[in-house]
DRENLUMBA-154064 format. One record per residue (C-alpha): residue number from 1; residue in three letters; chain; x, z, y negated. Coordinates in steps of 0.5 Angstrom, whole numbers, padded with zeros to 4 digits. Each point is the difference from the previous one (the first is absolute). Layout:
N
seq, type, mol, xx, zz, yy
NUM, ala, A, X, Z, Y
...
END
This chain:
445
seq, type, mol, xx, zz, yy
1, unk, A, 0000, 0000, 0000
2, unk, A, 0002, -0002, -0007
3, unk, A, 0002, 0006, -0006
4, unk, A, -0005, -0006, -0004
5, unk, A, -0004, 0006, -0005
6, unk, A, -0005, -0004, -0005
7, unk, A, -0001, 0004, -0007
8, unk, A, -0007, -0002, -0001
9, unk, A, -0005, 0004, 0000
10, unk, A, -0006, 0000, 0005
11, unk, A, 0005, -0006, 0005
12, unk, A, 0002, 0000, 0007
13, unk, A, 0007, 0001, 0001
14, unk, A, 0004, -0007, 0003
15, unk, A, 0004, 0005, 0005
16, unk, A, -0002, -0003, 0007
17, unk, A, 0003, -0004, 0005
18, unk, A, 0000, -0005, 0006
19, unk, A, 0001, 0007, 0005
20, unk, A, -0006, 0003, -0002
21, unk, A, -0004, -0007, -0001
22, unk, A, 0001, 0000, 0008
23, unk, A, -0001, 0008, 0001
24, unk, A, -0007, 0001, -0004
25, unk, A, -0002, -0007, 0003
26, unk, A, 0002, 0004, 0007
27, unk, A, -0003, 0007, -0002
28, unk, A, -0006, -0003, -0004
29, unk, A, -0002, -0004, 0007
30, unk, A, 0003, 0005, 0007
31, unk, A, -0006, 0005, 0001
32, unk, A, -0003, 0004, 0006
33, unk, A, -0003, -0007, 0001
34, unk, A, 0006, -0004, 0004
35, unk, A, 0000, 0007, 0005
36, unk, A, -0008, 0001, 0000
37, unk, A, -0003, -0007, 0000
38, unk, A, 0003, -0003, 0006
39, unk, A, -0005, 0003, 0005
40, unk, A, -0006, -0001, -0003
41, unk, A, 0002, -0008, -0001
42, unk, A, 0002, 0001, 0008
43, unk, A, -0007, 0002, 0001
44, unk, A, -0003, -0006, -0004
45, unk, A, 0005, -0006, 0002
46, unk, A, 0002, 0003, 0008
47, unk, A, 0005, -0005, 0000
48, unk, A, 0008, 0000, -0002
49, unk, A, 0000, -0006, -0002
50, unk, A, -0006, 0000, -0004
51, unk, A, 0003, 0006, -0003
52, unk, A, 0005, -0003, -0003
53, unk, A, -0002, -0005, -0002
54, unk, A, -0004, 0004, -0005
55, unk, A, 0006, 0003, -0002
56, unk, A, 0003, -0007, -0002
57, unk, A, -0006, -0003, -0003
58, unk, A, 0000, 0006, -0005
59, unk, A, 0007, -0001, -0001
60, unk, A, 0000, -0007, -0001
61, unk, A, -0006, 0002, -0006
62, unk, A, 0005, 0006, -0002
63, unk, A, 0006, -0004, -0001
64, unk, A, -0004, -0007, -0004
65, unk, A, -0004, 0006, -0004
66, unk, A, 0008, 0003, -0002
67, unk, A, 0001, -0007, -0002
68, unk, A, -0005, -0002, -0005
69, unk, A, 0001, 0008, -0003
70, unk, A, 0008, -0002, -0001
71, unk, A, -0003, -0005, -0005
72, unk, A, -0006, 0003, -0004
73, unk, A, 0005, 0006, -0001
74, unk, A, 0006, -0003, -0002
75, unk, A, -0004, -0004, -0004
76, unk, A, -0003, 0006, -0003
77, unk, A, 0004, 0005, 0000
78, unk, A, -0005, 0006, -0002
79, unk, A, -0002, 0006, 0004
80, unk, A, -0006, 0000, 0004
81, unk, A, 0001, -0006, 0005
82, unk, A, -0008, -0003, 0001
83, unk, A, -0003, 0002, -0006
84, unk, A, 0005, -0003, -0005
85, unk, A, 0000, -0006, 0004
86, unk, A, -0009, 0000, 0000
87, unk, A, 0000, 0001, -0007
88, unk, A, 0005, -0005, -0002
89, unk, A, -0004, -0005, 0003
90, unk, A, -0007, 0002, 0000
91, unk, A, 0000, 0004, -0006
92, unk, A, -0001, 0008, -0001
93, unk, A, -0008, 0001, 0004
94, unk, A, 0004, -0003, 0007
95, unk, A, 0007, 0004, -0002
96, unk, A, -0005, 0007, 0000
97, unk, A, -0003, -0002, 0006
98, unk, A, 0007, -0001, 0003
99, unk, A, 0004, 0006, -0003
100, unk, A, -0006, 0005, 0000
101, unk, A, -0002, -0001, 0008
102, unk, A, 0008, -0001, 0001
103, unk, A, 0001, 0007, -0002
104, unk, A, -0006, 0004, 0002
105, unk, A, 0002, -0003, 0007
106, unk, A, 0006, 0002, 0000
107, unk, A, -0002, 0006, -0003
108, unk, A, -0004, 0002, 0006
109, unk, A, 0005, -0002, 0005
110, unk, A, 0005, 0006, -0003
111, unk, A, -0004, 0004, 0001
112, unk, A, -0002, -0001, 0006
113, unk, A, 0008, 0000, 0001
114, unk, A, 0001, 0006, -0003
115, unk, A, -0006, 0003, 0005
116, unk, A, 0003, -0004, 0007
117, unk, A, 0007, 0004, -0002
118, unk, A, -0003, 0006, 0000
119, unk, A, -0004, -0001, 0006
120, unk, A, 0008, -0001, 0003
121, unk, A, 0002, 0005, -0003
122, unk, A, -0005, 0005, 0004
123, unk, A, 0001, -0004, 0007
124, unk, A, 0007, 0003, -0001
125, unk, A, -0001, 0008, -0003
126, unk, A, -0007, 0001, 0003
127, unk, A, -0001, 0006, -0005
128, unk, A, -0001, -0006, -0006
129, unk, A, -0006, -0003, 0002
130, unk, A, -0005, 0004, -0004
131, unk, A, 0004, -0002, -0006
132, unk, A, 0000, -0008, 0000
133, unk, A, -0003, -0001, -0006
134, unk, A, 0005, 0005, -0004
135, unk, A, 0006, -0003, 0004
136, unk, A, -0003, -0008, -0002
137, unk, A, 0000, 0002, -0007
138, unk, A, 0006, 0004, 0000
139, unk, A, 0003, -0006, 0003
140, unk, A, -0002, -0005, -0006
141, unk, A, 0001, 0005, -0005
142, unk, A, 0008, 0000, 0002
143, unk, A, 0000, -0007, 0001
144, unk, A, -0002, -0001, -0008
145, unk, A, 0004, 0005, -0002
146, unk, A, 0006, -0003, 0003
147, unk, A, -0002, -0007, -0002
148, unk, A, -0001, 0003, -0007
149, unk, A, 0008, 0002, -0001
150, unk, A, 0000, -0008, -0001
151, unk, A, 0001, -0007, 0004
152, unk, A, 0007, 0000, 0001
153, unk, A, 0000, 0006, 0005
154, unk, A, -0007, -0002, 0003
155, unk, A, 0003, -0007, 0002
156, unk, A, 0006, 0004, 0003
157, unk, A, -0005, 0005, 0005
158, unk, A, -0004, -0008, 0002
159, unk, A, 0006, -0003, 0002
160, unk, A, 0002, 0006, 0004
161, unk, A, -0007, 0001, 0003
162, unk, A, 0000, -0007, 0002
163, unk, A, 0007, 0000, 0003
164, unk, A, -0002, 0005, 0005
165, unk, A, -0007, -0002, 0001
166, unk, A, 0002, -0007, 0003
167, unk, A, 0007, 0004, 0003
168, unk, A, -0006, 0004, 0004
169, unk, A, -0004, -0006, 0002
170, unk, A, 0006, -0004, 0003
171, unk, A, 0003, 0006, 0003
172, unk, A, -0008, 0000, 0003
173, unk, A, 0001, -0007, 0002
174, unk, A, 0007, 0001, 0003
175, unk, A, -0002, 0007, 0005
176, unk, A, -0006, -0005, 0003
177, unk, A, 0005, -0005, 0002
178, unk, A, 0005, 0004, 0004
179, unk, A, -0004, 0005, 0002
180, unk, A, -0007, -0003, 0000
181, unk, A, 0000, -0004, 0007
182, unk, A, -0001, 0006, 0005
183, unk, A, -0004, 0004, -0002
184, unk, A, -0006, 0005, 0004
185, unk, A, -0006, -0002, -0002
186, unk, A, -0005, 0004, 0004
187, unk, A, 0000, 0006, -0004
188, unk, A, -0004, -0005, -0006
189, unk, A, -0003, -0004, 0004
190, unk, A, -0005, 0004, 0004
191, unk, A, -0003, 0002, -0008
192, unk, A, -0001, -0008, -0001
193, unk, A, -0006, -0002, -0001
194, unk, A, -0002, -0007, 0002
195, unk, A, -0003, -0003, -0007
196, unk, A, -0004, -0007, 0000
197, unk, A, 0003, -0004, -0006
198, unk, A, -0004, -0003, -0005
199, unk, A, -0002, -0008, 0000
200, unk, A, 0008, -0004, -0002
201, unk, A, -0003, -0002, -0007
202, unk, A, -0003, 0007, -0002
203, unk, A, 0006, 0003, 0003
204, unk, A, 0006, -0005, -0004
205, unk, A, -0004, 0002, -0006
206, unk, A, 0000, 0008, 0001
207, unk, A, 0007, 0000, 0003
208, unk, A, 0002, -0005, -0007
209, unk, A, -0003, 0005, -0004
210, unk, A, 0004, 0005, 0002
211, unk, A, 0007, -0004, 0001
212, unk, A, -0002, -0001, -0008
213, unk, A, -0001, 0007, -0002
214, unk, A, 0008, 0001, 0003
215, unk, A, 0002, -0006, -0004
216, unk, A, -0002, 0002, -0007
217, unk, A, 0006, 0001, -0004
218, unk, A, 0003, -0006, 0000
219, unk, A, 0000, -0001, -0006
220, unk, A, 0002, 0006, -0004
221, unk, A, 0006, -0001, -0003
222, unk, A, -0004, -0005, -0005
223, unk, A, -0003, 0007, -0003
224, unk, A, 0006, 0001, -0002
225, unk, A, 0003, -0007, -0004
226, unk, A, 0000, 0003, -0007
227, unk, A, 0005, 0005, 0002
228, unk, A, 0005, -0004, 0004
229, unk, A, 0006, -0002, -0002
230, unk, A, 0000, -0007, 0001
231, unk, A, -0007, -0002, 0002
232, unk, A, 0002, -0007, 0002
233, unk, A, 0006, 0002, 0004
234, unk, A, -0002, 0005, 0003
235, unk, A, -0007, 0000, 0002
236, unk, A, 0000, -0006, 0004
237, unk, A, 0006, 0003, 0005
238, unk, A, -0004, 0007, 0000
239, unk, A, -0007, -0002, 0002
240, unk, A, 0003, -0005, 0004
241, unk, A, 0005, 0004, 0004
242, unk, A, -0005, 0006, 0000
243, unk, A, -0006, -0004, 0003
244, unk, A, 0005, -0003, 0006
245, unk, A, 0002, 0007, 0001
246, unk, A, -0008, 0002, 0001
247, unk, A, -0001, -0005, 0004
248, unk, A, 0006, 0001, 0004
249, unk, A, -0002, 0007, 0002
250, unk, A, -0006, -0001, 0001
251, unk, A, 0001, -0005, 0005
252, unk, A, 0005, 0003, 0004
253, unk, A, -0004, 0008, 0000
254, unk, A, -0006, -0004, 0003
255, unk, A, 0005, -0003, 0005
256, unk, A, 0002, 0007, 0001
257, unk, A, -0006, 0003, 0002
258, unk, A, -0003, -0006, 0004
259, unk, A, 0007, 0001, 0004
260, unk, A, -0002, 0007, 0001
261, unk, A, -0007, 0000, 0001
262, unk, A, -0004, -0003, 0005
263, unk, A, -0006, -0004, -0003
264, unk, A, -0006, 0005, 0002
265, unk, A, 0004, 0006, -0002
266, unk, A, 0001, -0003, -0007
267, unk, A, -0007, -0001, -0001
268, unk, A, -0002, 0007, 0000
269, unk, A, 0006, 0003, -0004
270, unk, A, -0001, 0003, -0007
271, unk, A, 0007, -0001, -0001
272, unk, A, 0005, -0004, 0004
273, unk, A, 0006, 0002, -0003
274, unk, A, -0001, 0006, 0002
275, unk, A, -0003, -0002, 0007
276, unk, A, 0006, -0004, 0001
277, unk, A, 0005, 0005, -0002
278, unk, A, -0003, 0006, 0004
279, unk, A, -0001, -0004, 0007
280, unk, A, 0009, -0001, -0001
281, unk, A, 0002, 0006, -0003
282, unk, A, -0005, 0005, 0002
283, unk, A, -0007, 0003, -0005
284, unk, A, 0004, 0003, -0003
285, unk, A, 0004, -0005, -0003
286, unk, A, -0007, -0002, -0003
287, unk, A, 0001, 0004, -0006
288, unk, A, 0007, -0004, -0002
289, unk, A, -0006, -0005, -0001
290, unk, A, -0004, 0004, -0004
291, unk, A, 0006, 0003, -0005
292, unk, A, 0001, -0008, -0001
293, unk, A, -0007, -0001, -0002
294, unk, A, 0000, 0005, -0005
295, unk, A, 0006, -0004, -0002
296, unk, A, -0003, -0007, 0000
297, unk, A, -0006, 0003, -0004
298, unk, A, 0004, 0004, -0005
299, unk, A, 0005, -0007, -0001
300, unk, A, -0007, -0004, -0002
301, unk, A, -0003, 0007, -0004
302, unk, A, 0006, -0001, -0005
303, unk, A, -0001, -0008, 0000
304, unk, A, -0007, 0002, -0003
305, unk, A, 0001, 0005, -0005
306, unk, A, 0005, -0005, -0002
307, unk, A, -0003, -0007, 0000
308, unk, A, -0008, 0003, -0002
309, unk, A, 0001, 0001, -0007
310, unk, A, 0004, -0005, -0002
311, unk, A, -0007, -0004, 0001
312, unk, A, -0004, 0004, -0005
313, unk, A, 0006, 0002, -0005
314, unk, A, 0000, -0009, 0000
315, unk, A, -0007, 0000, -0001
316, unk, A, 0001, 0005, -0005
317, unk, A, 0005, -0004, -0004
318, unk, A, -0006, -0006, 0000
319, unk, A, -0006, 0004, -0003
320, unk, A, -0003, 0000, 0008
321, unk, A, 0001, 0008, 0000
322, unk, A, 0000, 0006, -0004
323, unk, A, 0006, -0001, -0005
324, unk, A, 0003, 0006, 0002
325, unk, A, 0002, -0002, 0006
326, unk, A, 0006, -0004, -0002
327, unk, A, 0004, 0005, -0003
328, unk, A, 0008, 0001, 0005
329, unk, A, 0005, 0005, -0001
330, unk, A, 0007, 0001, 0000
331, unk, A, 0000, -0001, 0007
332, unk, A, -0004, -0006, 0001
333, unk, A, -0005, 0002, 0003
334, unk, A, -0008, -0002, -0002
335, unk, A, -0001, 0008, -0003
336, unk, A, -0007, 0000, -0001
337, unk, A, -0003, -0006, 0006
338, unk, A, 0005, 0004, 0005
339, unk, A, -0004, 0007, 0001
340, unk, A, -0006, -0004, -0002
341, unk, A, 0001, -0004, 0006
342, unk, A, 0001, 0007, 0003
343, unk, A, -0006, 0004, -0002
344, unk, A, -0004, -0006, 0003
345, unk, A, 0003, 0001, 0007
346, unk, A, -0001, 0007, 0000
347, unk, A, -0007, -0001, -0002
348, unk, A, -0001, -0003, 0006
349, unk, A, 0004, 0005, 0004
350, unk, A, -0005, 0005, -0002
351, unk, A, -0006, -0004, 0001
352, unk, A, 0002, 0000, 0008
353, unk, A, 0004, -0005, 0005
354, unk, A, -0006, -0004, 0002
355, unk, A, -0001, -0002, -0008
356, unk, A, 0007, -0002, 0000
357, unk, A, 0001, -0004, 0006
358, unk, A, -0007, -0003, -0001
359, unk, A, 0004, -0003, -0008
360, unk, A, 0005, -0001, 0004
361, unk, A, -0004, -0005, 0004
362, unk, A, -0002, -0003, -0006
363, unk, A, 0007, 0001, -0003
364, unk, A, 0002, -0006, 0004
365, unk, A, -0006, -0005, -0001
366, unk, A, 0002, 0000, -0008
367, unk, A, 0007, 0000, 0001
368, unk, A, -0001, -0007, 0005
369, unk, A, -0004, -0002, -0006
370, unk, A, 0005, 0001, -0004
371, unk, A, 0004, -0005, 0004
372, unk, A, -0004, -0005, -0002
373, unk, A, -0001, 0002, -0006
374, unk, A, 0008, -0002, -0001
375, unk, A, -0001, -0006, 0005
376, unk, A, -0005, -0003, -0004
377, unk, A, 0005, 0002, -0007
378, unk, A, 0005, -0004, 0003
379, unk, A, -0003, -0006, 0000
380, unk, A, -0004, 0001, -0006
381, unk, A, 0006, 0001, -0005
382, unk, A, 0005, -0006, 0004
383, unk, A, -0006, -0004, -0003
384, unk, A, -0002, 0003, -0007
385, unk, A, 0007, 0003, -0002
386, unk, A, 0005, -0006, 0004
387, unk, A, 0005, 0001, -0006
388, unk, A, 0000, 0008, 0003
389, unk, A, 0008, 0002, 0002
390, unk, A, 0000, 0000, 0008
391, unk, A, 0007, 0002, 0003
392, unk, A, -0003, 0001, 0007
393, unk, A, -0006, -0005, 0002
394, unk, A, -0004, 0000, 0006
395, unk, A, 0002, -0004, 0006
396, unk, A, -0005, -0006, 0002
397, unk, A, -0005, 0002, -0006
398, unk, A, -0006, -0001, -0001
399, unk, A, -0002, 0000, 0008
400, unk, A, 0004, 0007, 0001
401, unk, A, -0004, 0004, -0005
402, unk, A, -0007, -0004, 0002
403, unk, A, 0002, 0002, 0006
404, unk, A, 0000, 0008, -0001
405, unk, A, -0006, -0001, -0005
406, unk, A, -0004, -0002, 0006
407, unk, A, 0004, 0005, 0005
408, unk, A, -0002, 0005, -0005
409, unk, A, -0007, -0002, 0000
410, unk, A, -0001, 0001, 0008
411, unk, A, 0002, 0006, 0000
412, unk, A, -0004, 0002, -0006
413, unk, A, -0006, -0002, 0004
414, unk, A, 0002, 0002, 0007
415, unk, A, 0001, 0007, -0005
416, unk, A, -0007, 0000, -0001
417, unk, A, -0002, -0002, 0006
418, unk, A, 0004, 0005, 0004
419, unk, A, 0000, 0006, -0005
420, unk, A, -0007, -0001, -0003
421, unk, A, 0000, 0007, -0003
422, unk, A, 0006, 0000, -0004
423, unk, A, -0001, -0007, -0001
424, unk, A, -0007, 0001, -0005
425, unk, A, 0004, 0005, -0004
426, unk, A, 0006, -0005, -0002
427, unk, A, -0006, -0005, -0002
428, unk, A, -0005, 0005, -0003
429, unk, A, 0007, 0002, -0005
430, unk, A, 0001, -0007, 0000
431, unk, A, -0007, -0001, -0002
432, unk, A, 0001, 0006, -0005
433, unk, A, 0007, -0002, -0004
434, unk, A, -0004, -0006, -0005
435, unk, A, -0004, 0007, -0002
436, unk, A, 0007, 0004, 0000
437, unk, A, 0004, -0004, -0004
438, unk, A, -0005, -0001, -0005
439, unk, A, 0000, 0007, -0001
440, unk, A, 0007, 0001, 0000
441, unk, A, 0002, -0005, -0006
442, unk, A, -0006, 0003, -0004
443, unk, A, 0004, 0006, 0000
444, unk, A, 0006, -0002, 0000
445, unk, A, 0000, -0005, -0005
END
């Protein structure tokens, strides 16, 4: 990271490099997800192959979607990714839409984050389990305090995170080839129940969900382009590398445990990993998996207390948001959008699990949404603002980002389809934000 300061008032400081373009992409992405959802895909595909071909298809749609955001961040270097690239293109009503359901989302999603860590927290000490909701918002608490010391050091605490999550997943990857190949399996197998697969279409559909919800991240860095040092340089080798490397982990940890788990078993694992590890080293060794876990959830919590509030201290900037909000301190940090971001997490923290994770659902809904948001912008402004200074262009335009566009579309309606009620929620807001918006610039403006 440079030493880069910036003595404007209210202006994010250019302090951040390609190492943390590539650790904030992995910590923002890596999850519980990679370690939760193999089984319940297994149980609705039922075939290796199958599997992975999923995986591989969201693979693909990762790394053409980390393509087209290289050219709309470094295009437009400004905080808030999406919504910068909505409202450039289509004005302020679709920028709101998009940078307010992209925060609110992510919003949810930290705290239901914060909420699973303590979770974790009490399956190792047992004697905390009355206090999760307290240990949830001490957790945020921290996270925003320590974040508010400045950019520089929160920058320090992603790339350490990240380096030790994908360490962990590799060294997962590396035990179940040399130890996984003879192992006893009749202890867990004689709890597997037979479980009756969904017709193919409904069950590629369902498993394309879930394989979405471990991907989404992917294009984190480009919340941070104001503050990159070289924008232009640098974020093409950052979200490039960063996207290849999740790609990379995530192929190899579902290799890893197809080779460890047969497939009636993974079927009906809540949690393969820990699975997988337990029937090689024992049950005990499962709470290796659990301590990871906690890891890998508090690695994408500091991703998100990071990257949330750059969205609303932009639209802040713009008029879209109150103008509070806009203002930074000395460290670099959004001082007013990042305990903001906080309270709302822990609002939803106090209003109970199932809320969170019902917004949680909804979270990802908006933030596919907001994909076609910036896909679509993609092609607007290469027609509207041809003259706009490109550095990076996208390979094979237009049909690459058509292609996500109607990618996006499919999963928004097997969404609706799938998970109706969580569905009508998202579009019952949508149906509202006209109204909102309105209401906001009357009192803002």
């Amino acid at each position: 990271m440079s030493e880069v300061t910036n003595p404007k008032p209210n202006q994010l400081l250019k302090l951040l490099g390609v190492g943390f373009g590539i650790a904030v992409t992995i910590g923002g992405t890596i999850g519980t997800g990679i370690l939760r959802k193999p089984g319940p895909i297994a149980a609705q595909l039922g075939d290796p192959w199958l599997i992975m071909g999923v995986w591989i298809l969201v693979s693909v749609y990762a790394f053409l979607g980390v393509l087209c955001a290289i050219e709309l961040a470094v295009s437009m270097p400004q905080a808030g990714a999406w919504y910068v690239y909505a409202r450039r293109a289509f004005g302020n009503y679709v920028g709101f839409i998009t940078g307010i359901t992209s925060w609110f989302g992510t919003v949810a999603a930290l705290g239901f984050g914060a909420f699973t860590m303590s979770e974790y927290i009490a399956l190792l000490l047992p004697q905390t389990e009355a206090y999760l909701r307290l240990m949830a918002i001490g957790i945020l608490i921290l996270l925003t305090g320590f974040h508010w010391l400045g950019t520089k050091s929160g920058g320090k605490s992603q790339e350490v995170l990240a380096f030790l999550k994908a360490l962990g997943l590799l060294i997962f990857v590396v035990l179940c080839f040399i130890y996984g190949g003879d192992v006893n399996y009749a202890a867990l197998a004689s709890t597997t129940q037979s479980i009756e697969k969904p017709a193919l279409i409904f069950g590629v559909i369902a498993a394309l969900q879930a394989v979405f919800y471990t991907f989404d991240g992917w294009h984190t860095a480009g919340y941070f382009a104001e503050e990159n040092t070289d924008p232009a340089k640098n974020l093409p080798k950052s979200m490039i590398g960063g996207v290849l490397l999740i790609i990379s982990i995530y192929l190899l940890v579902n290799l890893a445990i197809l080779y460890v788990l047969p497939m009636d078993i993974l079927a009906n694992s809540k949690l393969a990993a820990a699975d997988a590890i337990s029937l090689i080293f024992g049950e005990q060794s499962a709470r290796i998996v659990t301590l990871f876990l906690m890891l890998s959830i508090l690695g994408i919590v500091n991703a998100q207390v990071m990257f949330a509030p750059r969205v609303i201290y932009s639209m802040s900037r713009d008029g879209l948001f109150h103008k509070a909000v806009q203002k930074i301190n000395a460290g670099g940090t959004p001082s007013v959008a990042m305990p903001l971001t906080s309270i709302g997490s822990v609002l939803l923290i106090l209003s109970g699990k199932e809320i969170c994770g019902i917004l949680s659902d909804i979270a990802t809904f908006f933030f596919v949404m907001s994909y076609v948001a910036g896909f679509a912008a993609l092609i607007k402004l290469r027609k509207s603002e041809p003259d706009l200074p490109r550095p990076f262009k996208v390979i094979g335009f237009p049909f690459v980002p058509y292609i996500l566009i109607v990618t996006s579309v499919l999963f928004l309606v097997g969404a609706i389809y799938q998970d109706l009620k969580s569905s009508q929620f998202a579009l019952i807001f949508l149906a509202l934000s006209y109204p909102l918006y309105r209401l906001q610039q009357r009192f803002l403006n």
